[in-house]
C-alpha positions as CSV (number, residue, x, y, z in Angstrom):
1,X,0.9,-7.9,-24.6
2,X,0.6,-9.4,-21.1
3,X,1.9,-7.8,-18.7
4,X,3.3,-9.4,-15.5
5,X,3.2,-8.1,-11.6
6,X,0.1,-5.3,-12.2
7,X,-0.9,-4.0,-8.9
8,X,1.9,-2.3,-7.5
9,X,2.0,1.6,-6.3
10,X,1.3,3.6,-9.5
11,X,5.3,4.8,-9.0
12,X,6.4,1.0,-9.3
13,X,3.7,-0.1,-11.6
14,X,5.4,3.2,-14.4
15,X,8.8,1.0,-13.6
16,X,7.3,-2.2,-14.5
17,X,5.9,-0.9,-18.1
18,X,9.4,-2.7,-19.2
19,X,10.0,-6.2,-18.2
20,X,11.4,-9.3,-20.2
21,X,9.4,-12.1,-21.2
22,X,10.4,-15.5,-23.2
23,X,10.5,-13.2,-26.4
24,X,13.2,-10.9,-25.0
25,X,12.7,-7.0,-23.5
26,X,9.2,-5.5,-23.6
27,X,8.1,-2.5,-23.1
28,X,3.8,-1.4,-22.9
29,X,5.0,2.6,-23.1
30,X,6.7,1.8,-26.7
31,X,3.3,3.0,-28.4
32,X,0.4,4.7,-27.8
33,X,-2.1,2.4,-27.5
34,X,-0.1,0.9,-25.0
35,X,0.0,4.2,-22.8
36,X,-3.5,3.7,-23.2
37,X,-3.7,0.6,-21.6
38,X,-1.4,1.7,-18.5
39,X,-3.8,4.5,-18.0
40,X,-6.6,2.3,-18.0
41,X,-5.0,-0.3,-15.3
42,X,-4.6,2.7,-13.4
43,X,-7.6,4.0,-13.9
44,X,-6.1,7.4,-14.9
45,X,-8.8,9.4,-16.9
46,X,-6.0,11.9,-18.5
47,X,-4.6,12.7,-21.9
48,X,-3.2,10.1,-24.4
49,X,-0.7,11.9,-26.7
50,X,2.7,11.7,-28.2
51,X,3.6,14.1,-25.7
52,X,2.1,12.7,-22.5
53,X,3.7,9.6,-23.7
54,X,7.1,11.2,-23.7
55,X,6.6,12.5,-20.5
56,X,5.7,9.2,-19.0
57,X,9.0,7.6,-20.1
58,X,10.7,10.3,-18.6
59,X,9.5,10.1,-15.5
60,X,9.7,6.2,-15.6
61,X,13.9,6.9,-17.0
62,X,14.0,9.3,-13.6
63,X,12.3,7.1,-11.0
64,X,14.5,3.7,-12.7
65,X,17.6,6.2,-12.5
66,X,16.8,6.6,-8.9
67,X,15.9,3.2,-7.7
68,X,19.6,2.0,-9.4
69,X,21.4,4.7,-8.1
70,X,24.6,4.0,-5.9
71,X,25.4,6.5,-3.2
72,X,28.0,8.1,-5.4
73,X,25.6,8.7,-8.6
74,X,22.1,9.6,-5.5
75,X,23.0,13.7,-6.8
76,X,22.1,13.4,-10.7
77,X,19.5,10.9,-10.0
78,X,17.9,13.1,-7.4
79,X,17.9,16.2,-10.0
80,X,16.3,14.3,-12.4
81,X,13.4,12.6,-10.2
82,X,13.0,16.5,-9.1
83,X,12.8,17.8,-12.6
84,X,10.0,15.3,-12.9
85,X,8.6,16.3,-9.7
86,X,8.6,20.0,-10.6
87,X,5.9,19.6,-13.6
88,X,3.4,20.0,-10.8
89,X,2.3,20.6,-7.1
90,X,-0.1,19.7,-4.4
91,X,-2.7,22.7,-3.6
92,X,-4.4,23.4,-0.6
93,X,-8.5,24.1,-1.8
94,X,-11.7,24.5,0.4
95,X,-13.8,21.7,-1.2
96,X,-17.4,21.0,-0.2
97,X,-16.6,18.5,2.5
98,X,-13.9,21.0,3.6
99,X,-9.9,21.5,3.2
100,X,-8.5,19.2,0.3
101,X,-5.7,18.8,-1.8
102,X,-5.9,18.9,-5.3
103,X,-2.8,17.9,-7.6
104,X,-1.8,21.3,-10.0
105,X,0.0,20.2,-13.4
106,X,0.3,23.2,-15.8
107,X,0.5,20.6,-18.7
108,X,-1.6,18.2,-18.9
109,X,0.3,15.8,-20.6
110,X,2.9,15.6,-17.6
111,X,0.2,14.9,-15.5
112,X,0.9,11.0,-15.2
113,X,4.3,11.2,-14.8
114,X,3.8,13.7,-11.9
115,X,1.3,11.5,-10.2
116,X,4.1,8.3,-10.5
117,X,6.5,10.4,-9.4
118,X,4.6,11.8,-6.4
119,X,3.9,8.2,-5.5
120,X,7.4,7.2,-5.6
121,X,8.4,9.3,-3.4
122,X,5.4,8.6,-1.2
123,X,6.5,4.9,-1.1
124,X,10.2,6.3,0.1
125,X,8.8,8.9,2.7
126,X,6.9,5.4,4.0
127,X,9.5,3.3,4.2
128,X,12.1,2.9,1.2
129,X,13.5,-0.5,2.5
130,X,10.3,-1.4,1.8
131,X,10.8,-0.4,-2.1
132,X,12.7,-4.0,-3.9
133,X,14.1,-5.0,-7.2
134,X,13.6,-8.8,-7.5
135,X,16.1,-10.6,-6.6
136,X,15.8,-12.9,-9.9
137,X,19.0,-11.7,-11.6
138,X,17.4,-11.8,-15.3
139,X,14.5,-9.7,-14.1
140,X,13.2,-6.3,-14.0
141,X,10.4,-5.9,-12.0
142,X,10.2,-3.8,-8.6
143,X,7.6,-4.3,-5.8
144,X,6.6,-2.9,-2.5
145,X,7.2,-5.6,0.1
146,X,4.0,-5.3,2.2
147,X,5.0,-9.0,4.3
148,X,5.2,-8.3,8.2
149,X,9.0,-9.9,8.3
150,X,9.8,-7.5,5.0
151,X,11.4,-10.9,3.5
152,X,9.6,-10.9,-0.1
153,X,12.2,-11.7,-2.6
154,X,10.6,-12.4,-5.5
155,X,8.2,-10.4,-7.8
156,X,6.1,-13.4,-7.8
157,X,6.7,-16.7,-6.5
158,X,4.9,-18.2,-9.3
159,X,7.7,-17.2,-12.1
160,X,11.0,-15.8,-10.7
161,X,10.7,-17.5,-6.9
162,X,9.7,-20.8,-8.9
163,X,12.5,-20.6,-11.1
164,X,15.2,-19.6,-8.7
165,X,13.9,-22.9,-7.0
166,X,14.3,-25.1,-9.8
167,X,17.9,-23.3,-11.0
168,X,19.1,-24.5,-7.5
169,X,17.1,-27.9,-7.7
170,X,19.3,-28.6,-11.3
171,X,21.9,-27.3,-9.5
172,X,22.0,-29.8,-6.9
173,X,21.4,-32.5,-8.9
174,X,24.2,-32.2,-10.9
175,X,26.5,-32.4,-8.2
């Protein structure tokens, strides 16, 4: 199963475990060999069960219910991103080096879906404007717009840029 637009904030990245390719919907979280494989690309050392595999979808349902979210829906989609975000917490330790923070999730197999969580809403503390759906209608995918001009469109330019470019192309030539 190849899976486009890998690279983005772990947060984004649990989002784009669905997508749609020539063959219809897809989604890498539907087994667990393919939670496997997300941990992996993530390089996320941690549990591969039924149940962490649960939890992942459930925090990727909360962080999707979030991102769609109109202002008049923003109060159940913030309870359930904060259900998520109550599986663990940050705690303050003296380390070797010194002060640290290590991440506390009393089960383990929430522990994913707690660190995409956490990185969501590390991405919105940044700078949420910065947090896009592409703007290809037929597609899925989210992205953090890193450009200086914060004008990214397009998941990639390569498929949904490219083929907004040729839709308006057959457009034009039509007329």
């Amino acid at each position: 199963m190849e899976r486009p637009l890998l690279g983005e904030p772990l947060g984004l990245d649990l989002l784009n475990t669905t997508w749609i390719d020539r063959s219809g919907p897809a989604d890498l979280l539907s087994d667990i060999g393919g939670m496997r494989i997300w941990l992996e690309q993530n390089d996320l050392d941690l549990p591969v069960t039924a149940a962490a595999r649960a939890a992942l979808v459930t925090a990727r349902k909360a962080i999707r219910a979030h991102t769609m979210a109109s202002e008049a829906e923003s109060g159940p989609a913030r309870d359930g991103l904060n259900t998520v975000l109550a599986w663990g917490r940050h705690r303050p330790v003296l380390g070797p080096s010194g002060p640290e923070t290590v991440a506390d999730v009393a089960e383990p197999d929430r522990r994913a879906g707690w660190l995409a969580a956490v990185d969501y809403l590390e991405l919105l503390a940044a700078d949420p404007s910065r947090v896009r759906h592409c703007a290809h209608p037929e597609c899925v995918l989210y992205f953090y717009d890193t450009s200086p001009k914060r004008s990214r469109r397009w998941c990639s330019m390569a498929t949904c840029g490219n083929r907004a470019k040729a839709a308006r192309h057959y457009a034009r030539s039509r007329d």
